[in-house]
N, C-alpha and C positions, 0 to 999 in steps of 0.2 A: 504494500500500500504506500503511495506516494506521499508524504508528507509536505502538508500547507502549507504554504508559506505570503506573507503578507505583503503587499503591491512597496510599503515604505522597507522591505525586509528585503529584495529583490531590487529595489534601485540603490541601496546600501551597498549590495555585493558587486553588483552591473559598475558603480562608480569605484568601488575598491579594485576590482580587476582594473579596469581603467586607468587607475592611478601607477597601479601596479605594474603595468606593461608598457607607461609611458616613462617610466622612471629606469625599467631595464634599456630600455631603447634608446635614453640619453645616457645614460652610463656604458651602455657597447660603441656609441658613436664618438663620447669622448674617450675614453681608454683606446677604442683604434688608434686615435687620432695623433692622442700622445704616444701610445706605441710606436707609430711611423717618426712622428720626431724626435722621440732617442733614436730612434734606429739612424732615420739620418745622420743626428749629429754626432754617433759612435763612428760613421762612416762604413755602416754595413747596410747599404744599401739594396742588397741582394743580387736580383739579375736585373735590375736600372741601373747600368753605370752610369749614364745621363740622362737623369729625371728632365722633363721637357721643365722650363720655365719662362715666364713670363715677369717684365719689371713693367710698371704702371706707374708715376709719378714717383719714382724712388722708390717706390714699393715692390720686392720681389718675391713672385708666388711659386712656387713648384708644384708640379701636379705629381700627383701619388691614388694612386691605384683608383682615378676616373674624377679624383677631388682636387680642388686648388685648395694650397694651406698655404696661410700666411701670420708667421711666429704661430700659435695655436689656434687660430681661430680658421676657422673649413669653411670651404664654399662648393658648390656644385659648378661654377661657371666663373671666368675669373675677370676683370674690369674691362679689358675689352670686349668681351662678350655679353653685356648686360645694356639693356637703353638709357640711352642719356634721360632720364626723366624723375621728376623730383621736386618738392619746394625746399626750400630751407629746414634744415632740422635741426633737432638739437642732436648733441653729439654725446659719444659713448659717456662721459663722464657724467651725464645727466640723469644715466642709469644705474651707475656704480653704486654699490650697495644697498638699492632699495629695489623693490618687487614689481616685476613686469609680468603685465596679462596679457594672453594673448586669445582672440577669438576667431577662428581661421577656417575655411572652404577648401584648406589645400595639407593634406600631413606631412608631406614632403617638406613644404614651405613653413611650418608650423614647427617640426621637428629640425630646417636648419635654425633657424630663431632659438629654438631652446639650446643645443650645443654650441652657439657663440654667445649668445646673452647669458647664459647659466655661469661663463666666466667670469662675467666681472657685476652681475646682476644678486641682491640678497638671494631672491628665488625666483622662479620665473611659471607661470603657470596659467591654466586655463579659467577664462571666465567670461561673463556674459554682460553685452553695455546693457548699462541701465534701459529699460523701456522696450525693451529688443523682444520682438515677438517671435522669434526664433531660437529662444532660450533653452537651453538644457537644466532639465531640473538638476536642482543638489549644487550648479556650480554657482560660483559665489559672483555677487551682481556687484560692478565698479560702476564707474562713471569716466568722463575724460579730464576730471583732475586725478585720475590717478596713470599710472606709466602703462597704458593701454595699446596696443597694436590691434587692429582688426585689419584681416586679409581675406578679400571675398573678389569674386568673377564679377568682370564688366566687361563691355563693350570698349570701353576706354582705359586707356593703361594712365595711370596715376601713381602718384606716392605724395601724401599729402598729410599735414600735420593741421590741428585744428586742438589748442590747449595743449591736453597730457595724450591727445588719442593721436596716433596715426594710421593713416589707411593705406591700404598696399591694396591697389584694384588693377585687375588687368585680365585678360583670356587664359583660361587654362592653362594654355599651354608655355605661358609666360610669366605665371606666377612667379614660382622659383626663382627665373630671374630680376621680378622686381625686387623680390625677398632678398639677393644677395646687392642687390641694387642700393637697397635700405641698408644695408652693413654696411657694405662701401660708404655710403656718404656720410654714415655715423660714425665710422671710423675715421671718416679724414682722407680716404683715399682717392673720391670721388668728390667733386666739387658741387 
């Protein structure tokens, strides 16, 4: 006989798994990540004797096994390959130490954002804007004075800061690279 269980008992668990398998997933994406940069900097590179790289404003990135890394921070796609498009943002230090949310259409794009923000970020984590009628129960409701990102599909490729929220809007198939787009500029790499 199946035992009962109750609609708030089952979004308890459904959200603990949830948490639980986003937590291994940025802990495998960082641990590669530092893995491959000791490995470099012991200079046991494997079978790349010449990792391909790319310099961007003084900035040089290496690609390693399909990822550009630059000092620790990972990207899928490296500054030349990303669209010039963007307003003014604030930059990496505005994040430093205090808790970024993030509410996203794309995991790929969601999950680069957790293993570079998770660096220099107190915590980084899912939640829902205020007012949002596409809300997922259980996650915890901010506003945009708080360090928000929302990344969702348009028609129009955008990166756009409004208060503490930013938005990263663009075509499926270009999310990603507005997401590393928004790193780039936050970092300083991209103007």
């Amino acid at each position: 006989m199946k035992r009962l269980v109750s609609k708030e008992e089952r979004e308890r668990l459904r959200k603990k798994n949830r948490v639980t398998v986003g937590i291994i997933l940025v802990f495998l994406m960082v641990a590669s990540t530092l893995g491959f940069a000791i490995q470099d900097n012991l200079g046991n590179s494997g079978s790349v004797e010449n990792p391909e790289k790319v310099t961007y404003n003084g900035f040089e990135f290496s690609s390693t096994n399909g990822f550009w890394v630059f000092q620790n921070f990972v990207f899928r796609y490296n500054p030349k390959e990303v669209p010039d498009v963007g307003d003014v943002l604030k930059n990496i230090d505005e994040y430093r130490g205090k808790p970024v949310y993030i509410q996203s259409e794309d995991k790929v794009a969601e999950a680069e954002l957790y293993v570079n923000l998770a660096q220099v970020a107190e915590r980084v984590q899912e939640a829902c804007l205020e007012n949002d009628s596409a809300c997922v129960e259980g996650l915890p409701i901010k506003t945009c004075s708080d360090n928000f990102i929302i990344i969702r599909e348009s028609e129009n490729q955008r990166i756009s800061q409004v208060d503490g929220c930013v938005y990263i809007e663009g075509k499926k198939e270009d999310i990603v690279k507005l997401t590393d787009q928004f790193l780039f500029k936050i970092l300083g790499i991209k103007e």
